[in-house]
C-alpha positions as CSV (number, residue, x, y, z in Angstrom):
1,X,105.6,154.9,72.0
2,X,106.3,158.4,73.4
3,X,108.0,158.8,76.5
4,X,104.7,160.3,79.6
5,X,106.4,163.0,81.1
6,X,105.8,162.9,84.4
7,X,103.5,165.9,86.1
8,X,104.8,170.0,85.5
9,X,103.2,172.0,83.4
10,X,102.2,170.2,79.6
11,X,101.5,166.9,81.3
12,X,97.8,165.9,80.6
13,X,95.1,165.7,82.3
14,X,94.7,162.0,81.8
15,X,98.3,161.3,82.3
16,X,97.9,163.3,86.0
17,X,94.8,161.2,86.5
18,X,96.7,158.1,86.6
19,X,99.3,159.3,88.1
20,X,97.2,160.0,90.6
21,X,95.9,156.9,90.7
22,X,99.4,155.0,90.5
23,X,99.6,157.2,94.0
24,X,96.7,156.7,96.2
25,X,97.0,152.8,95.8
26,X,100.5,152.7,97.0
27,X,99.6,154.2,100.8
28,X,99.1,151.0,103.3
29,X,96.1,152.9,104.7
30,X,94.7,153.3,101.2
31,X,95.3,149.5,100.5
32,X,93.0,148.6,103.1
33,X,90.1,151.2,102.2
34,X,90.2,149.3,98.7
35,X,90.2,145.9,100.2
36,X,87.0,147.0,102.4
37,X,85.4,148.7,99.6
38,X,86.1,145.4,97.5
39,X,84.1,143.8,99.8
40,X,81.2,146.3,99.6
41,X,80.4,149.9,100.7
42,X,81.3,150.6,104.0
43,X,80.4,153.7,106.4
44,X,83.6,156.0,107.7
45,X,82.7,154.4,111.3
46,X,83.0,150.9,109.6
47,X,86.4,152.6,107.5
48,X,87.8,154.0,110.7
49,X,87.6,150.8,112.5
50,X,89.7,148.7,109.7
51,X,91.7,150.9,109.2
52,X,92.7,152.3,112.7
53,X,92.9,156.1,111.4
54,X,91.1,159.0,112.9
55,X,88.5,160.5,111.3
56,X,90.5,163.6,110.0
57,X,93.1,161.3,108.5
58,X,90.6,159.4,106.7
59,X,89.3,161.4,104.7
60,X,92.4,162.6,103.6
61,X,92.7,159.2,102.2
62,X,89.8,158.9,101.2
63,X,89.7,162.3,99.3
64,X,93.1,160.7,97.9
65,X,90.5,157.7,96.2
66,X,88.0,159.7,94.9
67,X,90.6,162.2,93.3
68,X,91.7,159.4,91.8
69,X,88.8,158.2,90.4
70,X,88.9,155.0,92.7
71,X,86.3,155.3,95.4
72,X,82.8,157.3,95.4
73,X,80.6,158.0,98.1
74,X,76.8,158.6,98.7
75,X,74.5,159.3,101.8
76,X,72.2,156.0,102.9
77,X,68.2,156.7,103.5
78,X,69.5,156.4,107.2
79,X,72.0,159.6,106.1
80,X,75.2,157.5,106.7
81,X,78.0,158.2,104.4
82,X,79.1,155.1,102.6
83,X,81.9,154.6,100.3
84,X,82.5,152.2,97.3
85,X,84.6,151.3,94.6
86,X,83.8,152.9,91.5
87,X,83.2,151.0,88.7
88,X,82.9,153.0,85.9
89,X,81.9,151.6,81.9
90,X,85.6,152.8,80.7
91,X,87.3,153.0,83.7
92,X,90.6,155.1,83.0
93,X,92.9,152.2,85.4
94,X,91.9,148.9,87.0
95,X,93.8,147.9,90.0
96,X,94.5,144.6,91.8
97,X,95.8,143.3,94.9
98,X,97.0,139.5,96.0
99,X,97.9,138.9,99.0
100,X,99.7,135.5,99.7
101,X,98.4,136.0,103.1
102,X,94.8,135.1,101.7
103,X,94.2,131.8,100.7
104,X,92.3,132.5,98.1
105,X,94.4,134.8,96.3
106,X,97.7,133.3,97.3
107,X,97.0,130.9,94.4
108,X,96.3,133.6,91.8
109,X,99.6,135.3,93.5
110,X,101.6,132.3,92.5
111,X,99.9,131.3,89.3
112,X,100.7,134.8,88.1
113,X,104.7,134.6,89.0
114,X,104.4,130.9,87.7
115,X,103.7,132.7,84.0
116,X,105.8,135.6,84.7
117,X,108.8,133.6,85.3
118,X,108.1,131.8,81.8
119,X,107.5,134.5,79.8
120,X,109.6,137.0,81.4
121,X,112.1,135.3,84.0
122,X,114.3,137.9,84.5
123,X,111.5,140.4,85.2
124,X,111.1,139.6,89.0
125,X,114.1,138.4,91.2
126,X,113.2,135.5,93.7
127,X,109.5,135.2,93.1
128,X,109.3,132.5,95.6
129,X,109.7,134.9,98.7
130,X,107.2,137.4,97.2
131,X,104.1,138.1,99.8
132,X,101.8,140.5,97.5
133,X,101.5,142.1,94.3
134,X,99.6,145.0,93.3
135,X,98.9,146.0,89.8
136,X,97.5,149.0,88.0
137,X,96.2,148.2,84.6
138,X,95.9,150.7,81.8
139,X,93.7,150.7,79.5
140,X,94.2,152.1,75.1
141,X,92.4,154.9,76.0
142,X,94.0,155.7,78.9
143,X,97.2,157.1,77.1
144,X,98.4,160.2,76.1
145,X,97.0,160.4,72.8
């Protein structure tokens, strides 16, 4: 397996892309735009209220998503400007958040550290006191090739 180089000139433009995307889902304002958008599409008004940012900082992050090929956006019949996930048919990443904060996903959270610490149990020091996880998954074709 070759070693990606990381950005510079020669890197590809795949390997930029999910750089890119490793990028825009590690902001905390970015995290919650994805969790709302997980939900369903959501306005900027609806955006700015979760998330607490301006407008103007917003879409900065928001620009961040759709570089990244994570979030899309359309105008409504009522001309609102609403934002979604993307969910392309060979998405270049996937990405997941669990947050033990949630009931719901605090059980996948655990389940997944139950099997990490069998398969791998060096991999993650003191699972028990982790909170959330996020994970970018990569798919064959998303390599350099």
């Amino acid at each position: 397996m070759k070693k990606p180089r990381s950005g510079g000139e020669g890197s590809s433009p795949k390997r930029t892309l999910l750089s890119s995307a490793t990028k825009a889902t590690a902001h905390p304002t970015r995290e919650v735009i994805l969790r709302e958008l997980g939900v369903g599409p959501r306005s900027t008004l609806e955006l700015e209220e979760a998330t607490g940012e301006d407008r103007y900082n917003l879409y900065h992050h928001l620009g961040v998503l759709e570089q990244a090929q994570l979030v899309g956006s359309s105008i409504s019949s009522g001309r609102t400007k609403l934002f979604e996930l993307l969910k392309p048919k060979r998405p270049e990443v996937a990405y997941l958040m669990l947050d033990g904060e949630d009931e719901e996903e605090a059980g996948v959270l655990r389940r997944v550290l139950e099997v990490l610490r069998e398969e791998r149990p060096e991999a993650i020091p003191r699972p028990d006191e982790i909170r959330r996880a996020k994970m970018v998954f990569y798919y064959p074709w998303s390599a350099e090739e």
